[in-house]
BALOBA-1460 file (C-alpha; in Angstrom, 3 decimals):
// residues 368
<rec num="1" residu="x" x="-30.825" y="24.165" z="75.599"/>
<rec num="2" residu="x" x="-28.557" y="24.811" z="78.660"/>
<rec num="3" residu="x" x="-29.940" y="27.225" z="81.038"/>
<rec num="4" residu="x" x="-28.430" y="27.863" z="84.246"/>
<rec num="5" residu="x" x="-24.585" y="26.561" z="85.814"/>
<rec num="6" residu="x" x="-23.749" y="27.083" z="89.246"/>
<rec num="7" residu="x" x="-21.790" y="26.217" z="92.098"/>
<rec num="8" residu="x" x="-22.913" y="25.139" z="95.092"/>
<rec num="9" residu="x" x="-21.442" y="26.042" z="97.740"/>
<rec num="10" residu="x" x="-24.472" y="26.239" z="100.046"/>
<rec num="11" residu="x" x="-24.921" y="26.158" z="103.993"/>
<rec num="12" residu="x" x="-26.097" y="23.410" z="105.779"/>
<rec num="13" residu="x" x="-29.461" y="23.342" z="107.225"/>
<rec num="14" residu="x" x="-30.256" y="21.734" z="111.039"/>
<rec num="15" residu="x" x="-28.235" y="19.911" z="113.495"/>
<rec num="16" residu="x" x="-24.238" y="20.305" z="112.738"/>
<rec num="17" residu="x" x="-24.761" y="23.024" z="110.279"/>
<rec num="18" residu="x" x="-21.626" y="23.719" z="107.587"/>
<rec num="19" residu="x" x="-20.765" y="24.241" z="104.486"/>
<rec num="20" residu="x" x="-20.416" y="21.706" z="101.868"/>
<rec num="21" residu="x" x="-18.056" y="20.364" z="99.049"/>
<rec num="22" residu="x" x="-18.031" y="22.889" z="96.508"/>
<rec num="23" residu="x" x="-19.505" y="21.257" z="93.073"/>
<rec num="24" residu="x" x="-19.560" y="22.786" z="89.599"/>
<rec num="25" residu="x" x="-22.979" y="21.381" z="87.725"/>
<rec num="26" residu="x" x="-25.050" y="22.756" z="85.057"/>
<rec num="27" residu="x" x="-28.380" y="22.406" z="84.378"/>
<rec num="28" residu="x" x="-30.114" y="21.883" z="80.773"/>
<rec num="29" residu="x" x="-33.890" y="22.015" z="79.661"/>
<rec num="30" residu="x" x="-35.399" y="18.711" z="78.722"/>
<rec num="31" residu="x" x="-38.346" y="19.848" z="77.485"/>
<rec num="32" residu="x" x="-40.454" y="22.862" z="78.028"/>
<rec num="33" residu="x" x="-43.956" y="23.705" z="77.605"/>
<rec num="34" residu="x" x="-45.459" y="21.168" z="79.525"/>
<rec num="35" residu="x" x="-48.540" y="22.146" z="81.564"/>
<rec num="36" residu="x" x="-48.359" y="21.537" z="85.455"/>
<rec num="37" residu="x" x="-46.187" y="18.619" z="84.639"/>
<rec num="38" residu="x" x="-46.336" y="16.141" z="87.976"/>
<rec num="39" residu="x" x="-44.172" y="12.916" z="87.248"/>
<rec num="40" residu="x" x="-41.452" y="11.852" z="85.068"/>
<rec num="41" residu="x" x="-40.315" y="8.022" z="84.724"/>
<rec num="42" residu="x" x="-37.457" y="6.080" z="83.260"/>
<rec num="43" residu="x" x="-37.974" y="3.533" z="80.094"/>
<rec num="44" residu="x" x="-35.518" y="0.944" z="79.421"/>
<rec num="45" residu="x" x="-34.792" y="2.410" z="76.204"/>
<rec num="46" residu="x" x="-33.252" y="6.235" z="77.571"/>
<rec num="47" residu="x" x="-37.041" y="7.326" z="76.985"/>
<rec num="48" residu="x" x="-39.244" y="9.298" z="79.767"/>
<rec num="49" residu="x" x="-42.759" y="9.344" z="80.566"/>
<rec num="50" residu="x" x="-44.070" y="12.891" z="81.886"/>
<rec num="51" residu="x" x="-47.325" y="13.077" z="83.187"/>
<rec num="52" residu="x" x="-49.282" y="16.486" z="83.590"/>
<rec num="53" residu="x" x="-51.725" y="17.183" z="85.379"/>
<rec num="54" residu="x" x="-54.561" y="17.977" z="83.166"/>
<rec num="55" residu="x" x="-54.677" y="14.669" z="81.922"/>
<rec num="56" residu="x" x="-51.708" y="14.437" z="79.083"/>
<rec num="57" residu="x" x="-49.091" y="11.092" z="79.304"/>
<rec num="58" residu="x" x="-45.766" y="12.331" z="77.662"/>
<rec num="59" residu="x" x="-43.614" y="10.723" z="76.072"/>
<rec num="60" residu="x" x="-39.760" y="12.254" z="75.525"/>
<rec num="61" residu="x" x="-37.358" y="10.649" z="73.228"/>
<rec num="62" residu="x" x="-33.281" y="10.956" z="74.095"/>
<rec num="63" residu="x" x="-32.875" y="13.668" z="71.856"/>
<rec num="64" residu="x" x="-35.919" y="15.726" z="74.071"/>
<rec num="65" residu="x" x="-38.301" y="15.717" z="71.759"/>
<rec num="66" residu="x" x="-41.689" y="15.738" z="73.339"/>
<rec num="67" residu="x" x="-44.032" y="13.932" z="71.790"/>
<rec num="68" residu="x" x="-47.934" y="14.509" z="71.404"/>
<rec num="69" residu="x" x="-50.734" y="13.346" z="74.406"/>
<rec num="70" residu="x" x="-50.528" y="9.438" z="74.359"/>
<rec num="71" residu="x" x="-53.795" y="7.740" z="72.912"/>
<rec num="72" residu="x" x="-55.970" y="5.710" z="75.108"/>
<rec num="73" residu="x" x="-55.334" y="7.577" z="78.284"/>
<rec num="74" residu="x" x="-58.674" y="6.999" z="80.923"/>
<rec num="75" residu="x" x="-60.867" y="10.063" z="81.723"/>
<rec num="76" residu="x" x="-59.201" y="12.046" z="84.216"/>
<rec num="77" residu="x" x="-61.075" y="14.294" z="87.278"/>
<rec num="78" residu="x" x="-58.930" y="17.443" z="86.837"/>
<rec num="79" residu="x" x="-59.688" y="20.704" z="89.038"/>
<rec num="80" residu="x" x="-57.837" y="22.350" z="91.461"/>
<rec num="81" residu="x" x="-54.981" y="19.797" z="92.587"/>
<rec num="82" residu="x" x="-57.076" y="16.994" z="91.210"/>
<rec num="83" residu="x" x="-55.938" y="15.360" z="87.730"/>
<rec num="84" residu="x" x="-53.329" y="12.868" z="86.399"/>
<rec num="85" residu="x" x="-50.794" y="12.194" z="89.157"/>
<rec num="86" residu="x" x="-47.439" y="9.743" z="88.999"/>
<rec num="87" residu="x" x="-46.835" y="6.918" z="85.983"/>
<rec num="88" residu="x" x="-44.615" y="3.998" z="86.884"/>
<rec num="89" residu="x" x="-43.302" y="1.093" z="84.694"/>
<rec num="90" residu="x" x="-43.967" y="-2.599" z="85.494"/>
<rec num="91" residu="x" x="-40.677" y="-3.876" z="86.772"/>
<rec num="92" residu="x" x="-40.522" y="-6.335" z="83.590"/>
<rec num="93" residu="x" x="-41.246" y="-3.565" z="81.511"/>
<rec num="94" residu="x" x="-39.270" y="-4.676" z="78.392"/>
<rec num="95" residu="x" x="-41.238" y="-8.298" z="78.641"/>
<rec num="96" residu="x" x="-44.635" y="-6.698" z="79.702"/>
<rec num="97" residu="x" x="-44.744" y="-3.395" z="78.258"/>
<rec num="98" residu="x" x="-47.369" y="-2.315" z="81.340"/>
<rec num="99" residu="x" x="-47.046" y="1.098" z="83.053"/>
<rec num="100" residu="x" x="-48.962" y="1.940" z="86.316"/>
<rec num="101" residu="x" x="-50.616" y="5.379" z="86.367"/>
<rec num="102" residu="x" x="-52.640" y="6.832" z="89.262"/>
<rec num="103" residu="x" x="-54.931" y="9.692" z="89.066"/>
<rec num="104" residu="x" x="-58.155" y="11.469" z="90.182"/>
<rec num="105" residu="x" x="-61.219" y="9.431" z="89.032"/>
<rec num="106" residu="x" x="-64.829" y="10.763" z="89.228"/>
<rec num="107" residu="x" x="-66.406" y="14.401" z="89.580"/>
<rec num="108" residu="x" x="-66.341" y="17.081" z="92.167"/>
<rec num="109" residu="x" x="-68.710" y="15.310" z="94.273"/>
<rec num="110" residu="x" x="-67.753" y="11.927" z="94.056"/>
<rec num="111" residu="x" x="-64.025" y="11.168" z="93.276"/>
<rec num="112" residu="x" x="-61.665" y="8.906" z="94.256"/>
<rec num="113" residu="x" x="-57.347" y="8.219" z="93.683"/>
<rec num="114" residu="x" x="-57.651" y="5.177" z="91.202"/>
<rec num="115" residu="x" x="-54.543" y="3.347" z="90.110"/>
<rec num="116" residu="x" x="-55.022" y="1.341" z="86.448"/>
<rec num="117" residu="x" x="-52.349" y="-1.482" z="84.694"/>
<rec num="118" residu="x" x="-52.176" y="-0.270" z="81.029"/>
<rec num="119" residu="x" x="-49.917" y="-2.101" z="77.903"/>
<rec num="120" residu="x" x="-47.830" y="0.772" z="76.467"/>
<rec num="121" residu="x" x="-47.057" y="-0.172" z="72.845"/>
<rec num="122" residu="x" x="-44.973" y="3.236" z="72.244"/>
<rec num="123" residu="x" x="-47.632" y="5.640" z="71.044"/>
<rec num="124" residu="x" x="-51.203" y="4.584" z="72.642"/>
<rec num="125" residu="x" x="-52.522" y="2.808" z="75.291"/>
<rec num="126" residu="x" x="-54.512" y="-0.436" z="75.902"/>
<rec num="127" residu="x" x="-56.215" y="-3.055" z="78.434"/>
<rec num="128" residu="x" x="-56.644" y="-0.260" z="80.488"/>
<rec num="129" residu="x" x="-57.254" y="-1.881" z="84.186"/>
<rec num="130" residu="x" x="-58.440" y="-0.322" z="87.572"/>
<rec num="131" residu="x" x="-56.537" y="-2.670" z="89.970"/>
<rec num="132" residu="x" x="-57.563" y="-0.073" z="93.156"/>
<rec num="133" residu="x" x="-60.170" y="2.528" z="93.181"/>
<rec num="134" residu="x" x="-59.833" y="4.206" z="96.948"/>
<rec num="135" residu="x" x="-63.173" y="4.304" z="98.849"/>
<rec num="136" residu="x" x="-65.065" y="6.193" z="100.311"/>
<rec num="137" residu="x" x="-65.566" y="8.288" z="97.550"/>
<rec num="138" residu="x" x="-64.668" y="12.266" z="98.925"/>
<rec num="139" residu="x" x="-65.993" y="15.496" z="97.362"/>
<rec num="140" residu="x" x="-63.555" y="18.400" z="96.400"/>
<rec num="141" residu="x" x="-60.206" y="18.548" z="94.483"/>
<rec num="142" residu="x" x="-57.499" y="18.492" z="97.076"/>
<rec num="143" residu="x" x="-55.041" y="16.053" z="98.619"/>
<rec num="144" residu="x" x="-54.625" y="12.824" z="96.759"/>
<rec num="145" residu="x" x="-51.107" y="11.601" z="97.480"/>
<rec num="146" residu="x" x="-50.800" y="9.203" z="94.812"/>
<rec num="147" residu="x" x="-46.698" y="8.843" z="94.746"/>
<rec num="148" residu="x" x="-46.060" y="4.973" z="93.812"/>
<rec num="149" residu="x" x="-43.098" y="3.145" z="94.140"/>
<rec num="150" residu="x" x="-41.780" y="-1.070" z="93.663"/>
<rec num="151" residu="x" x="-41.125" y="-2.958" z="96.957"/>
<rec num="152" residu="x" x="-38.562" y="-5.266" z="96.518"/>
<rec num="153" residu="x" x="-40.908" y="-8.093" z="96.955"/>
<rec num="154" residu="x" x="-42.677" y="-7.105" z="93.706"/>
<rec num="155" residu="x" x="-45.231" y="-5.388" z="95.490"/>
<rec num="156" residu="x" x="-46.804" y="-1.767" z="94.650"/>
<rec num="157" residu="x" x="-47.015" y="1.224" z="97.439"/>
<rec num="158" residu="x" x="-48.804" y="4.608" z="97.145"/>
<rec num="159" residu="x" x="-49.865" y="7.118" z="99.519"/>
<rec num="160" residu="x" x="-53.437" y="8.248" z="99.291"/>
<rec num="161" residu="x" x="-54.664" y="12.359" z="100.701"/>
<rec num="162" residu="x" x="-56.465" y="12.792" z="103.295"/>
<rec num="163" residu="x" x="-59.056" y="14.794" z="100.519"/>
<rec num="164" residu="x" x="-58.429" y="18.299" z="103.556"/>
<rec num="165" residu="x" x="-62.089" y="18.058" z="104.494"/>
<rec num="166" residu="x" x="-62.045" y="14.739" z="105.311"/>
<rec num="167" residu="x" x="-58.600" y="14.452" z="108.242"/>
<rec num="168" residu="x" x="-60.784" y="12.102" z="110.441"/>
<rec num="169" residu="x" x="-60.914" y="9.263" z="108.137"/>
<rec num="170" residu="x" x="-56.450" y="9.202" z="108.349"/>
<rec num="171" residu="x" x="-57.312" y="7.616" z="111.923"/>
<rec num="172" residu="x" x="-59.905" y="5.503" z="110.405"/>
<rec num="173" residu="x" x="-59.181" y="1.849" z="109.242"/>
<rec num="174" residu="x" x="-62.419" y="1.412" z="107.418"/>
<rec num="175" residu="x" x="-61.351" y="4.220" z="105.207"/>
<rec num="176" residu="x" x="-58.122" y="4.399" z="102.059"/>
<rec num="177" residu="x" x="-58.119" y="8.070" z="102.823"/>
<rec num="178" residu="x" x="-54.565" y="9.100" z="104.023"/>
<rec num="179" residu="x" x="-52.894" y="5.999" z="104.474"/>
<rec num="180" residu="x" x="-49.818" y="4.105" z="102.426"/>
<rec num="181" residu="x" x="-51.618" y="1.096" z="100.588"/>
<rec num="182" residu="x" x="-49.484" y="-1.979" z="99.334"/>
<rec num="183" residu="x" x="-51.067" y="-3.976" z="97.033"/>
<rec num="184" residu="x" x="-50.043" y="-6.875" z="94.330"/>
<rec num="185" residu="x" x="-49.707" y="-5.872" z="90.615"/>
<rec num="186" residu="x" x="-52.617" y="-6.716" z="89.787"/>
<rec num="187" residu="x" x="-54.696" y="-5.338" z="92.759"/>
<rec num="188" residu="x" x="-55.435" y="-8.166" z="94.767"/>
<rec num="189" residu="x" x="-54.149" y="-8.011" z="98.509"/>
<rec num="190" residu="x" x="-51.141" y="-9.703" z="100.166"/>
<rec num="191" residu="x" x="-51.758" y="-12.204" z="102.413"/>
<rec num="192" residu="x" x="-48.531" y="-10.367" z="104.858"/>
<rec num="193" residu="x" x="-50.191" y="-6.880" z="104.713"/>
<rec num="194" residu="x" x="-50.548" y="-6.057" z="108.279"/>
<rec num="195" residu="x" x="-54.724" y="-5.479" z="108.913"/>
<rec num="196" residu="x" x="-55.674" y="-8.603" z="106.801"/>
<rec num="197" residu="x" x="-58.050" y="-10.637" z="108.581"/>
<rec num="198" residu="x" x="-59.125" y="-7.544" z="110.526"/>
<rec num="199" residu="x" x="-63.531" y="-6.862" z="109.898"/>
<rec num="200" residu="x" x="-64.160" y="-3.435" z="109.332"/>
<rec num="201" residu="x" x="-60.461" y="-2.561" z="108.383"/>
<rec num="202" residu="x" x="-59.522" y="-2.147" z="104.162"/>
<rec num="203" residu="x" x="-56.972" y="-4.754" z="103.955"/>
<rec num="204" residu="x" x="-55.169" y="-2.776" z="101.503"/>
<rec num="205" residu="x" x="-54.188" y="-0.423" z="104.297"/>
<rec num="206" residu="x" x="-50.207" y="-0.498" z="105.274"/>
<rec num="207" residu="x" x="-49.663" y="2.934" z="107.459"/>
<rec num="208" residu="x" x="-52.379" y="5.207" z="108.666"/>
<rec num="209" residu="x" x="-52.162" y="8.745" z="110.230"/>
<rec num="210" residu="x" x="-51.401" y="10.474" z="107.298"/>
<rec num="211" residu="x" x="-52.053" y="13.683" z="105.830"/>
<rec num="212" residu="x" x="-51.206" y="13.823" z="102.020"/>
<rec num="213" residu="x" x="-48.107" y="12.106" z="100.838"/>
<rec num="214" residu="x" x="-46.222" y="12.518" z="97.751"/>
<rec num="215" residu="x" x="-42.759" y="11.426" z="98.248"/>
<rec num="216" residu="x" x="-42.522" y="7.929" z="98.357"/>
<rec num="217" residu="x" x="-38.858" y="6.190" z="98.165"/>
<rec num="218" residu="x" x="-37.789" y="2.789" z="98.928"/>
<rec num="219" residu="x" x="-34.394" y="2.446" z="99.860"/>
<rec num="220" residu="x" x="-33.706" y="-1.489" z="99.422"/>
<rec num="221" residu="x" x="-30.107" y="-1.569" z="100.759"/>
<rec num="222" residu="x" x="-31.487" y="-0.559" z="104.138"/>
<rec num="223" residu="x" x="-34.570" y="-2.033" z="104.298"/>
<rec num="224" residu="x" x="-36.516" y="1.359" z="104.636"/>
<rec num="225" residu="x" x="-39.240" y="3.211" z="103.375"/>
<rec num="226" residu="x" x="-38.978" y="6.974" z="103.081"/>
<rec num="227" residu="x" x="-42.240" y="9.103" z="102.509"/>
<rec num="228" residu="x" x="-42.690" y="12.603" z="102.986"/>
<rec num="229" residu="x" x="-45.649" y="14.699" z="103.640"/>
<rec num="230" residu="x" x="-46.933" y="17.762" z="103.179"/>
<rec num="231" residu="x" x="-48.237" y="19.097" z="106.978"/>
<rec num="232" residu="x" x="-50.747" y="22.522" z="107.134"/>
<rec num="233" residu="x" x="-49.298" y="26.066" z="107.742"/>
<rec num="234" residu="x" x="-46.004" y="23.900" z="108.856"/>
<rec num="235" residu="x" x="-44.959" y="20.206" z="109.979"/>
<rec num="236" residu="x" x="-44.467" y="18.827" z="106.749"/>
<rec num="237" residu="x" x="-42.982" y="15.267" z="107.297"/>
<rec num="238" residu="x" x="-40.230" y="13.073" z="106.204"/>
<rec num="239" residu="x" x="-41.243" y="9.303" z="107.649"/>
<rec num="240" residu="x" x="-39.654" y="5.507" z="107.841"/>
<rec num="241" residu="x" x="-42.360" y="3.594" z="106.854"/>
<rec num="242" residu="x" x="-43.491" y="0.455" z="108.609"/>
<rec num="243" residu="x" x="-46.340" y="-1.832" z="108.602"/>
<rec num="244" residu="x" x="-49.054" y="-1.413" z="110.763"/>
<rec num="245" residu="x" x="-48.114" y="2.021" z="112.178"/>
<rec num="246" residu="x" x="-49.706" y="5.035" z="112.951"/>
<rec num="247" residu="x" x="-48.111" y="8.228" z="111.774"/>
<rec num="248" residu="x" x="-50.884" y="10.147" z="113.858"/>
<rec num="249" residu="x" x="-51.977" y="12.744" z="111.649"/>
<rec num="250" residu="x" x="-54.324" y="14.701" z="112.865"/>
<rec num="251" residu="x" x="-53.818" y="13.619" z="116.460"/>
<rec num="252" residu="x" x="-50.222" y="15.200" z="116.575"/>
<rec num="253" residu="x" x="-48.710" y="17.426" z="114.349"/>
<rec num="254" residu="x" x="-46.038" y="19.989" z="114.310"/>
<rec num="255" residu="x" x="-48.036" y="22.379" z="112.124"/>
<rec num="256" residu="x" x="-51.294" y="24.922" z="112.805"/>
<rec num="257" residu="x" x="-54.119" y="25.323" z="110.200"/>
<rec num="258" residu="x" x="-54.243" y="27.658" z="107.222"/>
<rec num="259" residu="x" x="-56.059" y="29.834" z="109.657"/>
<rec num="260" residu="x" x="-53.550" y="29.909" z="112.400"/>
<rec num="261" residu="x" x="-56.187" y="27.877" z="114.648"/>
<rec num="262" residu="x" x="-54.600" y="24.897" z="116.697"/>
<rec num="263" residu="x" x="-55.277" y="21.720" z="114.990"/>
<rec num="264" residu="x" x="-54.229" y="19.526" z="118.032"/>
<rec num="265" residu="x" x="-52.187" y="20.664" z="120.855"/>
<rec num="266" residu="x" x="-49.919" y="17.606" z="120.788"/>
<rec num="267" residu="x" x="-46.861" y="16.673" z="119.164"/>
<rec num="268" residu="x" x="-46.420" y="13.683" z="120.538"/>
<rec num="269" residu="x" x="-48.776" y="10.391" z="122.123"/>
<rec num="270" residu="x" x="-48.475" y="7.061" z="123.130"/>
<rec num="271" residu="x" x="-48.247" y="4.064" z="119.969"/>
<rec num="272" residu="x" x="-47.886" y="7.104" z="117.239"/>
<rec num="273" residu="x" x="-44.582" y="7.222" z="115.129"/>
<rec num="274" residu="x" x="-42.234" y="10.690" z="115.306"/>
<rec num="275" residu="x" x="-41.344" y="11.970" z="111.806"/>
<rec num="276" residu="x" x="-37.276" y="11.216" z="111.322"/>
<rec num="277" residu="x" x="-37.243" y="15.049" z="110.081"/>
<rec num="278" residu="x" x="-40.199" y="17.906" z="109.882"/>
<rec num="279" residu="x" x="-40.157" y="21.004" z="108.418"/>
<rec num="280" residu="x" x="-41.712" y="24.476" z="109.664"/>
<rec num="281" residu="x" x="-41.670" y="27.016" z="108.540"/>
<rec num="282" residu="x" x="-43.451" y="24.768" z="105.364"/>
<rec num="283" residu="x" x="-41.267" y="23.658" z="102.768"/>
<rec num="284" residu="x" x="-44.782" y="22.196" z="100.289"/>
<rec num="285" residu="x" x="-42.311" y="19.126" z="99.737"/>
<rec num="286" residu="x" x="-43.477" y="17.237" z="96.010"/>
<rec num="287" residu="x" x="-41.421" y="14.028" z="94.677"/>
<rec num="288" residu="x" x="-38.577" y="12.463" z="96.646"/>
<rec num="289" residu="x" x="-35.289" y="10.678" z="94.933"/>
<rec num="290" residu="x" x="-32.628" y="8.105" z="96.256"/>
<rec num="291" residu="x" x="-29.285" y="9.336" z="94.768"/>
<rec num="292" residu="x" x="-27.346" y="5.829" z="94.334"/>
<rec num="293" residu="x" x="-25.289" y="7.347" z="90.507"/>
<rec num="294" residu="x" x="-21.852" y="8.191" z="89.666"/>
<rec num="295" residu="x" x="-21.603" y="11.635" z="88.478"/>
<rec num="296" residu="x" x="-22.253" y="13.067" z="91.783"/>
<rec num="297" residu="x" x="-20.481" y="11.182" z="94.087"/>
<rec num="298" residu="x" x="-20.569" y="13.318" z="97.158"/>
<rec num="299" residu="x" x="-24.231" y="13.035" z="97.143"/>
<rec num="300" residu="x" x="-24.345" y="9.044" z="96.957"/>
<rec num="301" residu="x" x="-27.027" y="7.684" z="100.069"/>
<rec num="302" residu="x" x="-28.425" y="11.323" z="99.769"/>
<rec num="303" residu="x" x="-32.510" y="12.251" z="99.848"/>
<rec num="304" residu="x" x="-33.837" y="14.742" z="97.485"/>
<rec num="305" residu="x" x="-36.786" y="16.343" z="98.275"/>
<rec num="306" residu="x" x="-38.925" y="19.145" z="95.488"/>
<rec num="307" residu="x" x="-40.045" y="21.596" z="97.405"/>
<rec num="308" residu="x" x="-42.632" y="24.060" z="96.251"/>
<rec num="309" residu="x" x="-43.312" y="26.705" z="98.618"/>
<rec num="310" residu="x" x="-39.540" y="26.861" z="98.684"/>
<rec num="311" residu="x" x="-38.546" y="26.758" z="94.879"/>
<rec num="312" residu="x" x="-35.979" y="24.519" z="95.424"/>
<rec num="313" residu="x" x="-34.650" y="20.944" z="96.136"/>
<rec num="314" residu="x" x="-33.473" y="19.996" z="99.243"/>
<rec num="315" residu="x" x="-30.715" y="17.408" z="99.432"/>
<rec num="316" residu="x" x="-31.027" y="15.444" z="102.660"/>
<rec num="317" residu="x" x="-27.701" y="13.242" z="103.797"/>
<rec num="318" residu="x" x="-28.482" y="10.483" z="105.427"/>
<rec num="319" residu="x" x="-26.250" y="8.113" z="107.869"/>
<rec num="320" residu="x" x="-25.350" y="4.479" z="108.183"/>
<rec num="321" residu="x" x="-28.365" y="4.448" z="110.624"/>
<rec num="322" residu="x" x="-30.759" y="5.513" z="108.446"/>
<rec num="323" residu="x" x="-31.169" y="9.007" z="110.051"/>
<rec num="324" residu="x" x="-31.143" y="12.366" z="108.181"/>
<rec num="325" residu="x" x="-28.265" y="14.714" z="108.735"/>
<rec num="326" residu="x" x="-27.963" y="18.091" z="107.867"/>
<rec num="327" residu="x" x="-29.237" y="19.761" z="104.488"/>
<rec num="328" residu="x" x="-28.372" y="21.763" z="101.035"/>
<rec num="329" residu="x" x="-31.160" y="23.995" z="99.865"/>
<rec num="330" residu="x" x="-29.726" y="23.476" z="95.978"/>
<rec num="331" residu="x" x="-31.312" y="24.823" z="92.648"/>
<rec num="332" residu="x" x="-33.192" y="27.965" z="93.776"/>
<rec num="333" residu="x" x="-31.580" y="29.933" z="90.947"/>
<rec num="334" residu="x" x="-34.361" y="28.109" z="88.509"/>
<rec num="335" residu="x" x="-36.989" y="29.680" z="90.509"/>
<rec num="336" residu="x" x="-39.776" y="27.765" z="89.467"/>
<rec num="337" residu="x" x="-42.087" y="25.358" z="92.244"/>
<rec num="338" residu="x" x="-40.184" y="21.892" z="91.983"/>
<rec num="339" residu="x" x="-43.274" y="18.963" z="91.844"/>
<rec num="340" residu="x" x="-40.477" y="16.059" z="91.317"/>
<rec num="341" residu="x" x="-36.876" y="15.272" z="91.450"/>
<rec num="342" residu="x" x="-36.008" y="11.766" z="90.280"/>
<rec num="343" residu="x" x="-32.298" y="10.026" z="90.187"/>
<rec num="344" residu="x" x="-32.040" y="8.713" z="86.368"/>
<rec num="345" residu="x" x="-29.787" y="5.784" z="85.077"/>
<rec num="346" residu="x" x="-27.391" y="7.814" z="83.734"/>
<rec num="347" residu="x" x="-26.457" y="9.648" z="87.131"/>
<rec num="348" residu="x" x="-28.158" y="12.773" z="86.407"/>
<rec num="349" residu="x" x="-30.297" y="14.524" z="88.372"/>
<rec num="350" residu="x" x="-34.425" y="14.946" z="86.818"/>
<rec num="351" residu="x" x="-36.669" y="17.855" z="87.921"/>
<rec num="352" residu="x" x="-40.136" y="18.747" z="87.318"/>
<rec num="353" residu="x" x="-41.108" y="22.239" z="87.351"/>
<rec num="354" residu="x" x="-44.772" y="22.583" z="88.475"/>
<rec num="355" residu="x" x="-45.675" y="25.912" z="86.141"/>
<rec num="356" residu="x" x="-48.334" y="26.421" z="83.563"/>
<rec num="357" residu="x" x="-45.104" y="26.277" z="81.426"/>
<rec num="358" residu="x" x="-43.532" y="23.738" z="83.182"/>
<rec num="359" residu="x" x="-39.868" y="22.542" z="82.397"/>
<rec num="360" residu="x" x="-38.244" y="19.056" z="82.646"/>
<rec num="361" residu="x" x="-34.901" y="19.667" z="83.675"/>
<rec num="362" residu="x" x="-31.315" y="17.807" z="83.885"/>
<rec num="363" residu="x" x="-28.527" y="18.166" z="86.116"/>
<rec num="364" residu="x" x="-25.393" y="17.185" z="85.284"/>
<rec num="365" residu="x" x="-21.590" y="18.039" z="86.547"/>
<rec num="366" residu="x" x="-20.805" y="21.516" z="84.683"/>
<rec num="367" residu="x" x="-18.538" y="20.845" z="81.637"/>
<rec num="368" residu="x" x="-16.440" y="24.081" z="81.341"/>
């Protein structure tokens, strides 16, 4: 069922600011009905995985039928923004049939992000396996992160929350709370990762300073990881990820608390990374997508960030040198709060709606 078509023909935002390349493009409904949906993934066969956030794994066919909660699923913390978070295939997914699936784990007291290995045979799953539970445990139901992505070394990176109540521990290195954590596919710790060795430091740990990232891309051609962040009343963050650094959160930041109060009066300190990009007024950014496919060539090398304070998706250019340019504020016409955006292998463009009646969406070059 189609339900919007546009052009967009929309101004640039930042540094250099112009209009782009006019593009015709339509965009269809997936599937519908979906409650606080949080995640989509890619099968091998043109099937997805959706995720929402109540607890329900999804699976769509390639005629977009949606099919009924998938069996076997572990018991999932859900309150507030706590519940099931991203799903991700094993790299050898058509020899190993294993999908990775992080969520909240625990109670209101007590909980923690936990990551599990599960076989997938099509309708329910099986050898269900925590390969990282995040410690300490934190109470509440806020800030989780929990974005994963493949490094090309086989490896698996997420970003863990900061939990709100708890934006000491991102400075902490005895503590998984708001960090990027790289661990092997089956949970045990690579020897490379940069605080191994280190007493009193979680050798799981590969950035700290964090607040609560959920856009997690890694862009293998050059060599860099993108993450974005969601800041307070402002300073959300788009980041280059590297081992060992601190991303200073909440030493510096470019944002004030929910209450107006200062947070920290510095933007900047000695041996703490800069954000390539921030965003204030708030943008609430969600999932993040490399565009590398064909039907939009103009927007080949491009960022896309969900935003959902904003209701839209922002497309962020980015050079030769790695660097964002200046960016299209697209899709606001669906006016819904965009939780993901993912490129998918046929060129299109995927988004996630994050509504009680939450759409999966596809964009595609408009065809009359």
């Amino acid at each position: 069922m189609k339900i919007l078509s546009g052009l967009v023909l929309a101004c640039a935002v930042g540094a250099g600011s112009g209009w782009s390349m006019a593009q015709s493009y339509q965009i269809d409904v997936v599937a519908d009905g979906l409650e606080h949906p949080w995640s989509v993934a890619f099968l091998p066969d043109n099937r997805m995985l959706i995720t929402e956030r109540p607890g329900r794994l999804r699976l769509v066919d390639a005629n977009g039928t949606l099919s009924d909660p998938i069996e076997g699923m572990p018991e999932v913390f859900a309150s507030g923004q706590a519940g099931l978070f991203d799903v991700l295939p094993d790299r050898d997914f058509l020899t190993t049939q294993i999908l990775y699936i992080s969520f909240a784990h625990g109670d209101k007291n007590a909980n923690h992000l936990r990551v599990v290995s599960a076989r997938f045979d099509g309708r329910r799953l099986s050898d269900v396996i925590p390969i990282f539970t995040a410690e300490p445990p934190k109470s509440g139901d806020a800030h989780y992160g929990a974005r994963m992505a493949w490094l090309p070394d086989g490896t698996l990176m997420f970003g863990t929350g900061d939990g709100f109540y708890f934006r000491e521990q991102a400075q902490q290195l005895d503590s998984h709370l708001a960090k990027t954590i790289r661990i092997n596919a089956d949970g045990s710790v690579p020897a490379d990762n940069p605080f191994v060795g280190r007493p009193d430091v979680r050798p799981e740990i590969y950035s700290y300073g964090h607040r609560n990232l959920q856009g997690l891309v890694v862009d293998a051609g050059r060599g860099v990881i993108y993450a974005h962040e969601h800041g307070p009343r402002g300073g959300d963050e788009l980041n280059s990820i590297q081992a060992g650094r601190n991303y200073g959160w909440p030493m510096i930041s470019y944002g004030k608390d929910y209450s107006r109060a200062v947070i920290t009066p510095y933007t900047e300190l000695p041996d703490m990374e800069q954000p390539l990009h921030y965003w204030t007024p708030s943008i609430a950014p969600g999932g993040m997508a490399l565009y590398e496919g064909t039907l939009f060539p103009q927007w080949r090398g491009s960022l896309f960030v969900a935003a959902l304070a904003e209701k839209s998706i922002r497309r962020v250019p980015i050079d030769g040198a790695g660097k964002p340019g200046a960016q299209e504020t697209l899709f606001t016409e669906v006016d819904q709060r965009m939780r993901d955006v993912r490129a998918g292998p046929d060129g299109a463009l995927y988004l996630v709606t994050d509504e009680p009646e939450g759409q999966l969406l596809r964009v595609t070059p408009r065809t009359q």
